[in-house]
Backbone and ligand atoms as CSV (ligand in chain L), in Angstrom:
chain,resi,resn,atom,element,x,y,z
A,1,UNK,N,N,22.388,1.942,-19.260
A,1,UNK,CA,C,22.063,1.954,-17.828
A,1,UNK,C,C,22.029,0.532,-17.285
A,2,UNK,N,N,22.415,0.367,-16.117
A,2,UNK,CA,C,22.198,-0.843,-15.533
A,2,UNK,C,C,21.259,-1.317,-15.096
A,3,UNK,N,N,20.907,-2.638,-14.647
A,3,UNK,CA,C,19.802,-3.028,-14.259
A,3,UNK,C,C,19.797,-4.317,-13.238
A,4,UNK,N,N,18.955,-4.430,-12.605
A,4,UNK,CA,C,18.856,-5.846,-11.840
A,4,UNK,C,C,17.300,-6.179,-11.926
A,5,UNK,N,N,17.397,-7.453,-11.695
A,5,UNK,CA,C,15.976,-7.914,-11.739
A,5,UNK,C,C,15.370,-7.986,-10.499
A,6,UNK,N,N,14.232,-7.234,-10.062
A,6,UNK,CA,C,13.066,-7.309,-9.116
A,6,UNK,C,C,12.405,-8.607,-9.421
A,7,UNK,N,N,11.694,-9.231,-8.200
A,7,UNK,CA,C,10.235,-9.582,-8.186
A,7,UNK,C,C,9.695,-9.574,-6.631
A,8,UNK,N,N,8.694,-8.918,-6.720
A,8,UNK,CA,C,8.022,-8.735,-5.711
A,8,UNK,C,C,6.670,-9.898,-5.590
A,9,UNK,N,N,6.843,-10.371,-4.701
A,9,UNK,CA,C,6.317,-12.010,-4.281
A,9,UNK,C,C,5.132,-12.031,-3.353
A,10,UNK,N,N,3.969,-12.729,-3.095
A,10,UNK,CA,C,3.151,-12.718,-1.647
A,10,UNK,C,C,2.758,-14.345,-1.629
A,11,UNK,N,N,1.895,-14.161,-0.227
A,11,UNK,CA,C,1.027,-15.430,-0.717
A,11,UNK,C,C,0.738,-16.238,-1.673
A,12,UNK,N,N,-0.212,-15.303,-2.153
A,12,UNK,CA,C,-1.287,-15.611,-3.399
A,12,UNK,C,C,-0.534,-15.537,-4.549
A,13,UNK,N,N,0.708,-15.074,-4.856
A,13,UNK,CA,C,1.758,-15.383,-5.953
A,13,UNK,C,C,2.433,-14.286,-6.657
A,14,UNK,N,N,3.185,-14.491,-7.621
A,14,UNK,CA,C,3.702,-12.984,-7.846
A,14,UNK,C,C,2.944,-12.317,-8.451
A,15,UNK,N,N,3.378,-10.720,-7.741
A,15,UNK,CA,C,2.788,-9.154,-8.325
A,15,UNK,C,C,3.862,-8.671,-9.313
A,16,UNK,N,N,5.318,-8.554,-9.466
A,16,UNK,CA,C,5.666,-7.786,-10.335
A,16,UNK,C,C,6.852,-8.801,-10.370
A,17,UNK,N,N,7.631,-8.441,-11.651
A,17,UNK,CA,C,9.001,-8.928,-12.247
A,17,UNK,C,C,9.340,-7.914,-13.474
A,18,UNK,N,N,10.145,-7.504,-13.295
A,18,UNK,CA,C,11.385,-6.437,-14.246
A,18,UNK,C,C,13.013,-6.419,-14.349
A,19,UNK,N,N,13.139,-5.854,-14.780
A,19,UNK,CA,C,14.513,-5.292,-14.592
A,19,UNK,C,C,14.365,-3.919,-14.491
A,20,UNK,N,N,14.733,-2.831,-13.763
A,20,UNK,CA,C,15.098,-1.811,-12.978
A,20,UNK,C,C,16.095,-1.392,-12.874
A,21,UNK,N,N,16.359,0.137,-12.326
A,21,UNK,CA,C,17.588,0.887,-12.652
A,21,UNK,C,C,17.928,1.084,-11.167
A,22,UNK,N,N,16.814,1.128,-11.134
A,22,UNK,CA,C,16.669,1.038,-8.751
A,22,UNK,C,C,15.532,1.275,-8.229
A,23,UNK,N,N,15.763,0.412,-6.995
A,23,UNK,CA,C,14.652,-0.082,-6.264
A,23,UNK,C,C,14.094,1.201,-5.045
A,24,UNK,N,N,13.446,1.208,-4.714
A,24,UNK,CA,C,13.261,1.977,-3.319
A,24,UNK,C,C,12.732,1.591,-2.567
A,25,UNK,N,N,12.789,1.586,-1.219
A,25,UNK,CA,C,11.933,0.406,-0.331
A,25,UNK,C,C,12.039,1.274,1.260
A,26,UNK,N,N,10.401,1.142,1.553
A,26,UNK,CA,C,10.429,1.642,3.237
A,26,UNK,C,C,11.232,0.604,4.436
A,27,UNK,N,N,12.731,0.535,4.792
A,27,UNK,CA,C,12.860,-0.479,5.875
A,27,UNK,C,C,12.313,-0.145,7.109
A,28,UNK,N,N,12.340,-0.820,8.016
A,28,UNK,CA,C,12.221,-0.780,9.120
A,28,UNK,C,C,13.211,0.497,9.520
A,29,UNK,N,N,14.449,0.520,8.766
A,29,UNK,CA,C,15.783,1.203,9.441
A,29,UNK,C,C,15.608,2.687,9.082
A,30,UNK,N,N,14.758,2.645,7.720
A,30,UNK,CA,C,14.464,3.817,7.034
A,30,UNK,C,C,14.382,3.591,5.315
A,31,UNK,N,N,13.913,4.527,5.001
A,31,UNK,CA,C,14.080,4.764,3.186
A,31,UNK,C,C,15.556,3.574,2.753
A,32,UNK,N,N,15.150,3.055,2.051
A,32,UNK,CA,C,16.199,2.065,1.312
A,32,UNK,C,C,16.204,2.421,-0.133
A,33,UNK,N,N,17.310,2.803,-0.842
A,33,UNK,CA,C,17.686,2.246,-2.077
A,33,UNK,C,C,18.700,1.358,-2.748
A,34,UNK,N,N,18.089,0.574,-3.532
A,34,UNK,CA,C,19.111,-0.382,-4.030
A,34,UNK,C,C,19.175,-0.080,-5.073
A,35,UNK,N,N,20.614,0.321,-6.234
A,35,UNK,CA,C,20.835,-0.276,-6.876
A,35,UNK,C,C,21.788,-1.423,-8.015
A,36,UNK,N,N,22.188,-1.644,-9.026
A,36,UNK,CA,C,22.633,-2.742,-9.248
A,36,UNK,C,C,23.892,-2.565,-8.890
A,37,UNK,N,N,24.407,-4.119,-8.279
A,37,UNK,CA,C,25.745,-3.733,-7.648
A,37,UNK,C,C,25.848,-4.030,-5.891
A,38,UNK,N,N,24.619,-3.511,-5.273
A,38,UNK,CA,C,24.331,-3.132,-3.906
A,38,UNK,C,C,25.004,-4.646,-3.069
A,39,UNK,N,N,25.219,-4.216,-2.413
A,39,UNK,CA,C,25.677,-5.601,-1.386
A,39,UNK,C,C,24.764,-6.761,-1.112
A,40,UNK,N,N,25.033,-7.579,-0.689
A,40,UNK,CA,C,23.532,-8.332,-0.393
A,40,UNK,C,C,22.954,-8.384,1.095
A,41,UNK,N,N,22.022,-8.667,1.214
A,41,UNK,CA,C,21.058,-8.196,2.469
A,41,UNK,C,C,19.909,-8.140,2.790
A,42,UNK,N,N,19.709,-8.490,3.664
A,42,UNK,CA,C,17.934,-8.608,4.048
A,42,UNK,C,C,17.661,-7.880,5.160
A,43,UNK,N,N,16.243,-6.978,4.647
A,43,UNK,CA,C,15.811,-5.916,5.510
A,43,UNK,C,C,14.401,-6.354,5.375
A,44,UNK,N,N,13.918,-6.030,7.175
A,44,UNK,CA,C,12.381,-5.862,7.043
A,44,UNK,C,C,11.692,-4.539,6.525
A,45,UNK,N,N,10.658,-4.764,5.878
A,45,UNK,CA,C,10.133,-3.674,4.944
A,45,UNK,C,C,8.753,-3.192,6.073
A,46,UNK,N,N,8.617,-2.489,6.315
A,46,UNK,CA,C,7.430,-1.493,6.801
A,46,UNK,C,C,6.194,-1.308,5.748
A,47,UNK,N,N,4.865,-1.332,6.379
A,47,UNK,CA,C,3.975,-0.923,5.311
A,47,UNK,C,C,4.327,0.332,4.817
A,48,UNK,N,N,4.348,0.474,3.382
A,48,UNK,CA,C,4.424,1.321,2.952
A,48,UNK,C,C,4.709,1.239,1.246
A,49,UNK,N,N,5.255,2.403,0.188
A,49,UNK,CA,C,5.688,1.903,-1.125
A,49,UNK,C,C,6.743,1.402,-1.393
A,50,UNK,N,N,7.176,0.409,-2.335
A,50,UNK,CA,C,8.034,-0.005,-3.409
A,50,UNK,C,C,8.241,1.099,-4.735
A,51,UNK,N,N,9.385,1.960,-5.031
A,51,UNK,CA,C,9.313,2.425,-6.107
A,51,UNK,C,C,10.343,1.746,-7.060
A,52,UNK,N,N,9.742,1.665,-8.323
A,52,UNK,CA,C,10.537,0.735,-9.168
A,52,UNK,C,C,10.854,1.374,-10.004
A,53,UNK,N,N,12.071,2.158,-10.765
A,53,UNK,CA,C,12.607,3.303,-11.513
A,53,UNK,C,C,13.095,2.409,-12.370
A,54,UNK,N,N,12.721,2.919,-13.962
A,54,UNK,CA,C,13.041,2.231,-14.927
A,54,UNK,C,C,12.627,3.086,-16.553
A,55,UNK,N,N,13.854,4.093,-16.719
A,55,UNK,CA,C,13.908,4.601,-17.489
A,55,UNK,C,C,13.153,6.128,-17.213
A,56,UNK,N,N,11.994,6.627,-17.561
A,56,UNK,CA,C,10.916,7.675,-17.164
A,56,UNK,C,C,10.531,7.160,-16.328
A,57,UNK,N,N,10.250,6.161,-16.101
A,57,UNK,CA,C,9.089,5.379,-15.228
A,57,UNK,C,C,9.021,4.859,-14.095
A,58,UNK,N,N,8.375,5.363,-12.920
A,58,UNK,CA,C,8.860,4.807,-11.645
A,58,UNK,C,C,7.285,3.890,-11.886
A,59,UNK,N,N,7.416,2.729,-11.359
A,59,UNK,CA,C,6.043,1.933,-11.393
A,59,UNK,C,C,6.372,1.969,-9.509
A,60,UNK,N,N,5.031,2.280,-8.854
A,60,UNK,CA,C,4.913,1.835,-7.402
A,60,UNK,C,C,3.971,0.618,-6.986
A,61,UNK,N,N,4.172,0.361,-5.868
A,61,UNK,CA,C,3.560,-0.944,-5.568
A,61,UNK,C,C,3.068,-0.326,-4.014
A,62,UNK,N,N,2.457,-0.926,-3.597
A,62,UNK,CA,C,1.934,-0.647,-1.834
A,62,UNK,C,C,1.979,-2.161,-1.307
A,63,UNK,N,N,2.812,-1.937,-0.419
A,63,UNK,CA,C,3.375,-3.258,0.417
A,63,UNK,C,C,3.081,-3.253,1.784
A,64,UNK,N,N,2.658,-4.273,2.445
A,64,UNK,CA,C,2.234,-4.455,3.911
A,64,UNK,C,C,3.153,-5.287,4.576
A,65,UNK,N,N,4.251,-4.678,4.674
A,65,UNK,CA,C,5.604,-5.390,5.572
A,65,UNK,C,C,5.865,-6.787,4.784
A,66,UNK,N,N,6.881,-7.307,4.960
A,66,UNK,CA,C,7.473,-7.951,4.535
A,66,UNK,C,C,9.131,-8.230,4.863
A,67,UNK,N,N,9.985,-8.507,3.602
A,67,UNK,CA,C,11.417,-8.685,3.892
A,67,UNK,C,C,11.707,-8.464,2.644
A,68,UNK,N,N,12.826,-7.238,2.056
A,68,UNK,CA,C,13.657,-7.353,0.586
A,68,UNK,C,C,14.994,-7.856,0.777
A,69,UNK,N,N,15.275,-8.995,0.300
A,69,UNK,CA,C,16.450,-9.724,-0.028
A,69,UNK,C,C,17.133,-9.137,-1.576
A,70,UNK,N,N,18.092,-8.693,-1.294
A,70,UNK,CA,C,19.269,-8.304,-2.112
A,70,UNK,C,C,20.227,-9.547,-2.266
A,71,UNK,N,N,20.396,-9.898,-3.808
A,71,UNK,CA,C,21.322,-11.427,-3.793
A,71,UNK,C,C,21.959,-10.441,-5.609
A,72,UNK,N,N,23.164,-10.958,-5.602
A,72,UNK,CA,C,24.345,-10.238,-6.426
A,72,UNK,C,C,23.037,-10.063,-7.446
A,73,UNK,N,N,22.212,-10.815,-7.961
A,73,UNK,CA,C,21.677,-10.837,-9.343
A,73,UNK,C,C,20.539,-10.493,-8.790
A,74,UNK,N,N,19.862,-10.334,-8.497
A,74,UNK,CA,C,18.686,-9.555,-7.744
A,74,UNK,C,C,17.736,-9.374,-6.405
A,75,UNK,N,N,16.697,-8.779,-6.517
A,75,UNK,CA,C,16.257,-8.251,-5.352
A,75,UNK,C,C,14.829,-9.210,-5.566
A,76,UNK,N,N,14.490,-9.284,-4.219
A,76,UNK,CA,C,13.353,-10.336,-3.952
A,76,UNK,C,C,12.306,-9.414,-2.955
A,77,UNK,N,N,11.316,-8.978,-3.249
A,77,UNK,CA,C,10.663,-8.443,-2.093
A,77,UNK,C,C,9.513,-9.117,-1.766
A,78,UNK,N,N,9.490,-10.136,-0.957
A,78,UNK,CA,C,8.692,-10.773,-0.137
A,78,UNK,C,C,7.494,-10.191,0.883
A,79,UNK,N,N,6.078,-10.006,0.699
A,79,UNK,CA,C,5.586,-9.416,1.379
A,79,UNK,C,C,3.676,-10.310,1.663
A,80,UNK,N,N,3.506,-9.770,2.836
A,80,UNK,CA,C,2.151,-9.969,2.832
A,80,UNK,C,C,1.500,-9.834,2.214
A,81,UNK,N,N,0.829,-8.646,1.780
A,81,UNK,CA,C,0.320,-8.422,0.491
A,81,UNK,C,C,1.292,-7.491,-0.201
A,82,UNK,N,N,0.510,-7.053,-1.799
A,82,UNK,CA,C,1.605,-6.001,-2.275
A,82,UNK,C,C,0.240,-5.951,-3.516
A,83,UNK,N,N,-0.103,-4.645,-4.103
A,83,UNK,CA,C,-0.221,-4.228,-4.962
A,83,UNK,C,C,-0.149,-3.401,-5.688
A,84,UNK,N,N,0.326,-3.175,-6.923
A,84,UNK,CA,C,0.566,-2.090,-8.596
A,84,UNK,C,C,-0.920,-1.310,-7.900
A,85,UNK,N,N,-0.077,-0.001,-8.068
A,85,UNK,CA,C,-1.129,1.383,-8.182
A,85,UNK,C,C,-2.395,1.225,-8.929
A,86,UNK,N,N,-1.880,0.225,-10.159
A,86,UNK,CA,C,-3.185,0.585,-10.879
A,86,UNK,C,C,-4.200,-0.712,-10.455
A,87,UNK,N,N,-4.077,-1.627,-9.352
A,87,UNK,CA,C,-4.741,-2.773,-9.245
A,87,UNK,C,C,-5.339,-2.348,-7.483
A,88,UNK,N,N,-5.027,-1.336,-7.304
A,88,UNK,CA,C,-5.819,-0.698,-6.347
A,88,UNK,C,C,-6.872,-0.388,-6.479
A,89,UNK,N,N,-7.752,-1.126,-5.386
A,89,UNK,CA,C,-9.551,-1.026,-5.351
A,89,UNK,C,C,-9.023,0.292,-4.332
A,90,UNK,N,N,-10.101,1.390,-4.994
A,90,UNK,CA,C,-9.716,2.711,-3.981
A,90,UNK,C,C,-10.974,2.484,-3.134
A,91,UNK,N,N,-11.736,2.442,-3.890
A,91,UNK,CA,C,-13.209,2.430,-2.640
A,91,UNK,C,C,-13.103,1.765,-1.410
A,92,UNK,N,N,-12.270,0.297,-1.669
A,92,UNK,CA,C,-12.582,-0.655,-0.711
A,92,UNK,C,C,-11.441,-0.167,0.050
A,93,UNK,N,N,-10.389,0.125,0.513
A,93,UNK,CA,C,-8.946,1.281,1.054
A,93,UNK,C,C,-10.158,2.306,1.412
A,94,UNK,N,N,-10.670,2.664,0.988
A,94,UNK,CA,C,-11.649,4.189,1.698
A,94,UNK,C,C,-11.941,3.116,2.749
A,95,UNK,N,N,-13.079,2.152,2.905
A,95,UNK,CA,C,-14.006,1.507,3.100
A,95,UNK,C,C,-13.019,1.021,4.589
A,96,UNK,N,N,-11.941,0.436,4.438
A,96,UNK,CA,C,-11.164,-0.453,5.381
A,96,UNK,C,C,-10.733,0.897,6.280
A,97,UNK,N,N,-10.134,1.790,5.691
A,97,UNK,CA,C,-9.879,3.034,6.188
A,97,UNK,C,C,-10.876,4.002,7.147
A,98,UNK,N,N,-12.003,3.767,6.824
A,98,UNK,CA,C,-13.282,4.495,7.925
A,98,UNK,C,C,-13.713,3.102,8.935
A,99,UNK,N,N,-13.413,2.137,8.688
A,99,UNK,CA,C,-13.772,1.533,9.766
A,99,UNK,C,C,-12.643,0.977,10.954
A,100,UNK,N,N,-10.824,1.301,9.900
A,100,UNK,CA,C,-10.246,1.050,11.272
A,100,UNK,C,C,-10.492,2.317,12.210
A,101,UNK,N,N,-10.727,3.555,11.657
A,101,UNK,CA,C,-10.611,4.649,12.184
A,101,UNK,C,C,-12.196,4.682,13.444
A,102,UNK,N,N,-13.411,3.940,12.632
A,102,UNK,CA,C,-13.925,3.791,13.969
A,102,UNK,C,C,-13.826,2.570,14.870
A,103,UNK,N,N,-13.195,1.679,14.406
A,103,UNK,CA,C,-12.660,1.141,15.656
A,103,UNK,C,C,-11.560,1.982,16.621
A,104,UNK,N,N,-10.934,2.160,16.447
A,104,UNK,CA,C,-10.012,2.945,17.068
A,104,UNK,C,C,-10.579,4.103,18.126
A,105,UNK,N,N,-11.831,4.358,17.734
A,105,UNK,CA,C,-12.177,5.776,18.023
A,105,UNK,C,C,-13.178,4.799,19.550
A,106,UNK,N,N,-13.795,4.107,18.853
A,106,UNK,CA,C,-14.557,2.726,20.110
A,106,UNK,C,C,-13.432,2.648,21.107
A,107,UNK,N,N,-13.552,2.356,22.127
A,107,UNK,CA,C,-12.587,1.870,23.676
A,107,UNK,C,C,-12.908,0.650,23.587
A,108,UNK,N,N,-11.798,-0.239,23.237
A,108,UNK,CA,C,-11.393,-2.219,23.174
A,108,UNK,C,C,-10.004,-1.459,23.432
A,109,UNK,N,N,-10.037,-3.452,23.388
A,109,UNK,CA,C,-8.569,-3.776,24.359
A,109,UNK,C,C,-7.359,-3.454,23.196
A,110,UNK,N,N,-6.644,-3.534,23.560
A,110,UNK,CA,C,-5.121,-3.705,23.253
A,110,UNK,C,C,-5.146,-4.334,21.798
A,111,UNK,N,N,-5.397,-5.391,21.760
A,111,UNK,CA,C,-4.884,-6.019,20.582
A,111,UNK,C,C,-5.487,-5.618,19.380
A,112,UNK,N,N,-7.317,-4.926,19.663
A,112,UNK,CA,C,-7.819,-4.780,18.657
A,112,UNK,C,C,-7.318,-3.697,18.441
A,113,UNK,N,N,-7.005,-2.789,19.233
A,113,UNK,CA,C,-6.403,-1.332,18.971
A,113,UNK,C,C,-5.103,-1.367,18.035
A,114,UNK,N,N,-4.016,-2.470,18.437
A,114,UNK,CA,C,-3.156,-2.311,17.331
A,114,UNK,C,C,-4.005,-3.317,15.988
A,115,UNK,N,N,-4.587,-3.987,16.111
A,115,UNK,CA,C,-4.909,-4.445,14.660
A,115,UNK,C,C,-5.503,-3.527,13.816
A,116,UNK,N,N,-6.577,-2.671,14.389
A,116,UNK,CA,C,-7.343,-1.105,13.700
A,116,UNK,C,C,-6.075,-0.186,13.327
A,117,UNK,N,N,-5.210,-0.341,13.761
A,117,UNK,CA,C,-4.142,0.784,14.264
A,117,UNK,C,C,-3.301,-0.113,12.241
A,118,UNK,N,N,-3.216,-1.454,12.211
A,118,UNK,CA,C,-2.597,-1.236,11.447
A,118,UNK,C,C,-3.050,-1.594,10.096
A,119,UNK,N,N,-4.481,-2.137,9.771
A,119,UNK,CA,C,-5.552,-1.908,9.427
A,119,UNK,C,C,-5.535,-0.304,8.672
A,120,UNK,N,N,-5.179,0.579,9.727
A,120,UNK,CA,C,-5.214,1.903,9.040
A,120,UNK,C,C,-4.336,2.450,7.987
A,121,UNK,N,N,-3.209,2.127,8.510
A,121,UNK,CA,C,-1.862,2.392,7.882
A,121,UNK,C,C,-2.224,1.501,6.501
A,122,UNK,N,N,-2.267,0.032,5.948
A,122,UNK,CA,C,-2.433,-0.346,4.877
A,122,UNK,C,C,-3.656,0.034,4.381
A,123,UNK,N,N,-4.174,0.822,5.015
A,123,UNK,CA,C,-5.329,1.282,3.711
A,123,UNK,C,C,-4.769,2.677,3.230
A,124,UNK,N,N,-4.526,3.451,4.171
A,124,UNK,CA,C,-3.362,5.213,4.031
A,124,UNK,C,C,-3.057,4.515,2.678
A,125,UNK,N,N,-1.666,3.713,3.611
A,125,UNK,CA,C,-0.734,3.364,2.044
A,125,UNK,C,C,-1.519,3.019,0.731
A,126,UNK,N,N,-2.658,2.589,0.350
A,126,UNK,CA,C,-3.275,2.112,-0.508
A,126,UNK,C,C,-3.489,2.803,-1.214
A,127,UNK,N,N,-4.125,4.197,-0.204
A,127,UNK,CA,C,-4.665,5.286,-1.069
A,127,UNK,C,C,-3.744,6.368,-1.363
A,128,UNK,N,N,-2.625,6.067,-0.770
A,128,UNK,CA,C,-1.794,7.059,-1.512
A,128,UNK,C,C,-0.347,6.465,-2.462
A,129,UNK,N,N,-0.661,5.456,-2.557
A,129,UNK,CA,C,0.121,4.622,-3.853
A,129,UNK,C,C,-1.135,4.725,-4.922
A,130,UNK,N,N,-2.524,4.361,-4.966
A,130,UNK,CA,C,-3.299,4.911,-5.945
A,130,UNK,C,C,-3.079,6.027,-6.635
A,131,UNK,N,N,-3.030,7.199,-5.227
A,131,UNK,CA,C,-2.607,8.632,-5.618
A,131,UNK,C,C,-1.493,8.839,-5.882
A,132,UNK,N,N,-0.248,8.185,-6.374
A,132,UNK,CA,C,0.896,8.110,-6.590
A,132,UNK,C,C,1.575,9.434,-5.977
A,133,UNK,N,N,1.019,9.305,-4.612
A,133,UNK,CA,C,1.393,10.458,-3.506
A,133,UNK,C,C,3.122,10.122,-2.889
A,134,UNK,N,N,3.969,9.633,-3.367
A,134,UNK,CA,C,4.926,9.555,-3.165
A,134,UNK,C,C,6.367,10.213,-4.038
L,1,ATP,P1,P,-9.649,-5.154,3.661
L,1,ATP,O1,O,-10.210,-4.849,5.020
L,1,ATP,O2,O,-10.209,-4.273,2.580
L,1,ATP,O3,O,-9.648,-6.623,3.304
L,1,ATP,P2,P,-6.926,-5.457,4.510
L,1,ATP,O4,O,-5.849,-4.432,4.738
L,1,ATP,O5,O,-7.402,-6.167,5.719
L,1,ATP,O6,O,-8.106,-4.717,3.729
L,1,ATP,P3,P,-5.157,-7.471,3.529
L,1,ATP,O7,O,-5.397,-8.522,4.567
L,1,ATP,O8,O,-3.905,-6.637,3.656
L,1,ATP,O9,O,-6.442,-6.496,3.420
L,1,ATP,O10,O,-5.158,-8.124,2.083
L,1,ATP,C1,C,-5.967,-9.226,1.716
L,1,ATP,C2,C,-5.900,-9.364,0.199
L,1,ATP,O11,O,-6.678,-8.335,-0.422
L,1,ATP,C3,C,-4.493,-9.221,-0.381
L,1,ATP,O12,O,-4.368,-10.082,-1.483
L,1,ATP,C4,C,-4.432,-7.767,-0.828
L,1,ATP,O13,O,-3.518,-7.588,-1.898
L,1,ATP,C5,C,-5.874,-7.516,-1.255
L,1,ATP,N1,N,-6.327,-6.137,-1.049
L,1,ATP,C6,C,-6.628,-5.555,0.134
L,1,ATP,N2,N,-7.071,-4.304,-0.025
L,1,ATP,C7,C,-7.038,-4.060,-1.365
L,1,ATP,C8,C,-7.376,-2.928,-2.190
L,1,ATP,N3,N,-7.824,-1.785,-1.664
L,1,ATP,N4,N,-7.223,-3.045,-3.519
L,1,ATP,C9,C,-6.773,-4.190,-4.062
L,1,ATP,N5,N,-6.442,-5.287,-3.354
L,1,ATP,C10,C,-6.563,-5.236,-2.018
């Protein structure tokens, strides 16, 4: 089987590096898969999962937007944050998750509304890359 090498990158430094059979990625455009071979290209990534297929094994990641760069020899997924299912604090995703939801539910302005608004969504995603709900 073929393979290309991932690494998924943030801030605070890298979360994952493999080789993979194919990638999966939320774009902006829609569901993305790459695999080895794929053209090269850069797409903005949407909060949401990374699935990393590699043999039995899909390993997922939960990503908060970003950009995946496709280059002949591999894929780069650049993101705000990003973390492995199993390095998911679930409590604290509950925790972020009930309080964007009562902000949201409070009447503020605009900006806090989309920050609660997306606040929500990366905790969702959190808890359902924990729950390997994908
Ligand atoms: P919180 O309100 O809990 O901080 P957040 O969505 O505002 O959540 P981010 O700003 O996206 O958090 O991330 C800040 C840092 O904390 C990043 O390094 C991210 O990987 C990490 N992080 C956030 N939530 C979790 C979680 N539930 N489990 C593990 N790491 C997390």
């Amino acid at each position: 089987m073929k393979t290309i090498k991932v690494s998924v990158v943030t801030p605070d430094g890298p979360v994952y590096e493999a080789d993979v059979e194919m990638v999966s990625a939320k774009a902006k455009s829609g569901e993305l898969g790459v695999l080895p071979g794929h053209i090269p290209m850069v797409a903005p990534l949407e909060i949401g999962a990374v699935r990393l297929k590699k043999g039995n094994e899909t390993e997922l990641i939960a990503v908060s937007g970003g950009f995946l760069e496709v280059r002949p020899d591999r894929v780069t997924i650049l993101a705000q944050a990003a973390e492995r299912a199993e390095d998911i604090d679930v409590a604290r995703a509950k925790a972020a998750k009930e309080r964007a939801e009562r902000r949201l539910q409070a009447k503020q302005d605009d900006i806090d509304f989309k920050r609660a608004e997306l606040a929500l969504r990366r905790a969702i995603n959190r808890l359902n890359v924990a729950q390997r709900k994908f």
